[in-house]
C-alpha positions in Angstrom: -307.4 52.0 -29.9 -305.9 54.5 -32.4 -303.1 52.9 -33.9 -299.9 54.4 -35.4 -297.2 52.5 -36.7 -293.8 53.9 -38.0 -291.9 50.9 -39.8 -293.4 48.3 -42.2 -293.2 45.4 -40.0 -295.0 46.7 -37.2 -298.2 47.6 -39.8 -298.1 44.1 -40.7 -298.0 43.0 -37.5 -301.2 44.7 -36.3 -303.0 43.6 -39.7 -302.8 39.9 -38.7 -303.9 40.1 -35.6 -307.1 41.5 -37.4 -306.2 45.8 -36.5 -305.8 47.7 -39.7 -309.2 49.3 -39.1 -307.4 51.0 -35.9 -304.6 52.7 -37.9 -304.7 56.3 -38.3 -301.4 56.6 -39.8 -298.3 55.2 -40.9 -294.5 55.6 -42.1 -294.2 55.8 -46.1 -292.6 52.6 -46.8 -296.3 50.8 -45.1 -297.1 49.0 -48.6 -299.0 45.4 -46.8 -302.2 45.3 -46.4 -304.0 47.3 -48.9 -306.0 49.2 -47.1 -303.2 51.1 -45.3 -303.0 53.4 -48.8 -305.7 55.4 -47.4 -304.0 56.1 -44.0 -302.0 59.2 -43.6 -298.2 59.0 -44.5 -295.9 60.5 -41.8 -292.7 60.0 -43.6 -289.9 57.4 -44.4 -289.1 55.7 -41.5 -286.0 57.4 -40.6 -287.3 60.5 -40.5 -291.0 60.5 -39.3 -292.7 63.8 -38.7 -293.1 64.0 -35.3 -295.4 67.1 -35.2 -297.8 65.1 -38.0 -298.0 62.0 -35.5 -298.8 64.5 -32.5 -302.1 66.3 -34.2 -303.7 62.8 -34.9 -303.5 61.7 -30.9 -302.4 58.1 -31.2 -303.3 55.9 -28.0 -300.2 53.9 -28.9 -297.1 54.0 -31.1 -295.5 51.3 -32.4 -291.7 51.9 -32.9 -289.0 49.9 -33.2 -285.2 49.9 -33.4 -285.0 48.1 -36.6 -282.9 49.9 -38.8 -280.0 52.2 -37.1 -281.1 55.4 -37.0 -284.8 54.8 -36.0 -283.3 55.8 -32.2 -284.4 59.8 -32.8 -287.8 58.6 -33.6 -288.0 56.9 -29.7 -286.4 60.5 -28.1 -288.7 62.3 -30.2 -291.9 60.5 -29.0 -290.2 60.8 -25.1 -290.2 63.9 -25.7 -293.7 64.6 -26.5 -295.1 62.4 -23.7 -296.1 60.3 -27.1 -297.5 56.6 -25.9 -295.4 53.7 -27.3 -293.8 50.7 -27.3 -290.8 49.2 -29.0 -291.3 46.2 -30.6 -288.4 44.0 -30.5 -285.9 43.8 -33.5 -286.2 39.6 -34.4 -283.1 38.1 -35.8 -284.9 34.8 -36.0 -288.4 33.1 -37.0 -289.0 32.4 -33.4 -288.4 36.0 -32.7 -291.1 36.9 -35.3 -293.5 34.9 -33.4 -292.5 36.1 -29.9 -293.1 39.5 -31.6 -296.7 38.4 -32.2 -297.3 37.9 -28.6 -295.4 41.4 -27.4 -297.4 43.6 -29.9 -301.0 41.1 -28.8 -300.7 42.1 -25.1 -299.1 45.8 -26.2 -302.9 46.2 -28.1 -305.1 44.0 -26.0 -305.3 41.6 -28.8 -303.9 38.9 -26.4 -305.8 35.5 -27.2 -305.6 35.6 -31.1 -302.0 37.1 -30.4 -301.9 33.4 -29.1 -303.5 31.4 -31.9 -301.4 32.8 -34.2 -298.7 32.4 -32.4 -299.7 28.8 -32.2 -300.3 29.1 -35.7 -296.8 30.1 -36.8 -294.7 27.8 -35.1 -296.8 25.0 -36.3 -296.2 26.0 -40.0 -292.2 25.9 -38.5 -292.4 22.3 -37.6 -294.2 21.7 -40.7 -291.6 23.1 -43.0 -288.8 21.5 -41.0 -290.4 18.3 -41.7 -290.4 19.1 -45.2 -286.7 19.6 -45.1 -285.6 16.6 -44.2 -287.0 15.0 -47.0 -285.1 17.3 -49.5 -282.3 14.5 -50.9 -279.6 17.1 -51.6 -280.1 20.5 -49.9 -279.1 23.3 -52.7 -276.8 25.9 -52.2 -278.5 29.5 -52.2 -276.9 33.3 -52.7 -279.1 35.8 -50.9 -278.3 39.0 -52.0 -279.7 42.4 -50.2 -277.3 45.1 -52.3 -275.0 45.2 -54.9 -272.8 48.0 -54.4 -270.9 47.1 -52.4 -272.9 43.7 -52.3 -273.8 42.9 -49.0 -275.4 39.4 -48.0 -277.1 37.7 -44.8 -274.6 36.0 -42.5 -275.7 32.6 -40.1 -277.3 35.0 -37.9 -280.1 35.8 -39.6 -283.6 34.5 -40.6 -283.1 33.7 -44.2 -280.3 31.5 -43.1 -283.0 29.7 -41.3 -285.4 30.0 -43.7 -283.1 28.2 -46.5 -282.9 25.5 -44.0 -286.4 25.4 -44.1 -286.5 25.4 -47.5 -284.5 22.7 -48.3 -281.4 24.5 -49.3 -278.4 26.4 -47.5 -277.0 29.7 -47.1 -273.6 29.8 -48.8 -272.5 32.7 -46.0 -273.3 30.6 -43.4 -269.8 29.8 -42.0 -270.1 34.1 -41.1 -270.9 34.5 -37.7 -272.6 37.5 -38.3 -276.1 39.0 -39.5 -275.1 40.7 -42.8 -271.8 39.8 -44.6 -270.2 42.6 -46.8 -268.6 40.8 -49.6 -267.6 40.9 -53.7 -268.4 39.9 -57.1 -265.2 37.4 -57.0 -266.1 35.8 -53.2 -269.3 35.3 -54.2 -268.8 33.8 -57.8 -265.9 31.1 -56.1 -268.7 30.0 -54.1 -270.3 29.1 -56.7 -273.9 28.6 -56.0 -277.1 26.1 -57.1 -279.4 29.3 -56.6 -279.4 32.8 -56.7 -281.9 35.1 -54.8 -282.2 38.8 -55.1 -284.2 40.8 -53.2 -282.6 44.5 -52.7 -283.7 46.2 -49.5 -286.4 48.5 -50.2 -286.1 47.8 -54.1 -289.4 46.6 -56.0 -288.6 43.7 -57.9 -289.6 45.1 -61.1 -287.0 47.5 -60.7 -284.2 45.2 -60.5 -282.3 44.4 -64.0 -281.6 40.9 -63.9 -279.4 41.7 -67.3 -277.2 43.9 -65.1 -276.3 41.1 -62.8 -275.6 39.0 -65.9 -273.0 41.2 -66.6 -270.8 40.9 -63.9 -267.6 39.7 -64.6 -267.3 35.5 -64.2 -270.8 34.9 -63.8 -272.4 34.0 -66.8 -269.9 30.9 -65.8 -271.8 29.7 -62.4 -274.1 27.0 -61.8 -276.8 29.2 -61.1 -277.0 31.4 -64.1 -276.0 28.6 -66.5 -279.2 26.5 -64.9 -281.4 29.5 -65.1 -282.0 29.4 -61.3 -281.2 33.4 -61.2 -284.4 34.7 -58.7 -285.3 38.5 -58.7 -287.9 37.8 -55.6 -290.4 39.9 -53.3 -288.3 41.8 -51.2 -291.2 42.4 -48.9 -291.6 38.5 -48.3 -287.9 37.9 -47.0 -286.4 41.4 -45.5 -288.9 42.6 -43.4 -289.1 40.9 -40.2 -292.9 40.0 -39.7 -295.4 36.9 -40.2 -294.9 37.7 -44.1 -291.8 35.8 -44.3 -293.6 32.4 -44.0 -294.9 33.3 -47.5 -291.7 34.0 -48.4 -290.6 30.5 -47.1 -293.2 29.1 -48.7 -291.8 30.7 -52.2 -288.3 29.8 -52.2 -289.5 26.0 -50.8 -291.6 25.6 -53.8 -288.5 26.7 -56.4 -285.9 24.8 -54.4 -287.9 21.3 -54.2 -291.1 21.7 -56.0 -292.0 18.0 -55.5 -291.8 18.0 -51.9 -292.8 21.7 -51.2 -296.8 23.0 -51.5 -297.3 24.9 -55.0 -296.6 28.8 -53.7 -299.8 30.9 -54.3 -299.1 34.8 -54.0 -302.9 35.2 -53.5 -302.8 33.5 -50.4 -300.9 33.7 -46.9 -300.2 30.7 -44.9 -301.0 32.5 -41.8 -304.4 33.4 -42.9 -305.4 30.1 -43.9 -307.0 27.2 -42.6 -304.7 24.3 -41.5 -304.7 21.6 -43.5 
């Protein structure tokens, strides 16, 4: 099949289930794997270039509804009498994985769809296990922007994937996905950990220094224990298989005597059970 995908979580999606060969072109934030820096770049995925997608005569498109906005893409490829599919939006981990399975049977890839699927929520139950032998579970600050600073709510995956960790989300008592807050709510909270990873932002663009200097903080737990985190953004905001490497990450800095040593040159999906 010729592939296109137009967000970042769909071309990761059709790498693991073993596809980047079928790619002929992708949005411009596709950074994971590699070898899709050779593909041709249809645009940011907000504003993909419709007549660009139609000359390369895709067998399938994989959209989704991600990000608000994305909803001119689907009219567009309507339209054009473009095939696609909409992969799901997952708020959850278990989402992620049922999202293996849709895009397996939506590219034919069914049985190792399965096995990874299989795969996935194994590495779940493992991590859960590993939770519950964390003594104190640390408080964690996960924060996607800082002006105005908004942060995930219970609803959302890295809420989970604290649990998983061994640590808890300090917005958890919002019943929402994504928490718009301030500098004062969050520094009153006071928490054990703090994680950046800005939306879209490398992390060698982010200026831990500049967060140093907001007003109170130097004064929290977090900072004065040196347990301020400028993380992977790709590993924890995109939803795909990739955020079991980013639990894996934040497991090993919460409780790195009960957690596996995180290695960045590997992915537990991709690797052998042990």
């Amino acid at each position: 099949m010729r592939l296109i995908s137009i967000c970042p979580s769909n071309t990761e999606f059709i790498a693991y289930l073993g596809l980047t060969t079928s790619l002929i072109g992708v949005d411009d934030y596709s950074d994971w794997p590699i070898e899709t820096k050779e593909l041709s770049r249809l645009g940011p995925d907000l504003d993909i270039n419709m007549d660009k997608v139609e000359e390369l005569k895709p067998d399938l498109v994989l959209a989704s509804l991600s990000v608000p906005g994305m909803e001119r893409n689907i009219k567009e490829l309507e339209k054009r009498k473009i095939p696609f599919v909409i992969v799901p939006n997952p708020q959850t981990l278990q989402d992620v994985g049922e999202c293996i399975l849709f895009v397996g049977k939506a590219t034919k890839t069914e049985e190792k769809a399965y096995q990874l699927y299989e795969k996935f929520t194994h590495i779940l139950q493992y991590y859960d296990s590993l939770s519950h032998q964390a003594a104190t579970h640390k408080t964690i600050y996960w924060e996607w922007w800082a002006k105005p600073i908004f942060t995930p709510g219970a609803h959302n995956w890295l809420t989970e994937i604290s649990r998983l960790a061994g640590g808890r989300n300090i917005f958890e008592d919002k019943a929402v996905e994504s928490v718009q807050t301030d500098w004062e709510d969050v520094k009153s909270r006071n928490p054990d950990v703090i994680c950046v990873v800005w939306v879209g932002v490398p992390k060698d663009k982010v200026n831990p220094k500049l967060i140093l200097k907001r007003p109170g903080w130097p004064q929290m737990d977090a900072v004065k224990n040196n347990r301020l985190y400028i993380l992977d953004e790709p590993l924890f905001c995109r939803p795909s298989p990739r955020l079991l490497n980013g639990l894996s990450k934040i497991g090993y800095l919460l409780h790195p005597d009960i957690y596996p040593k995180f290695n960045e040159d590997e992915d537990l999906l991709l690797q052998p059970l042990k």
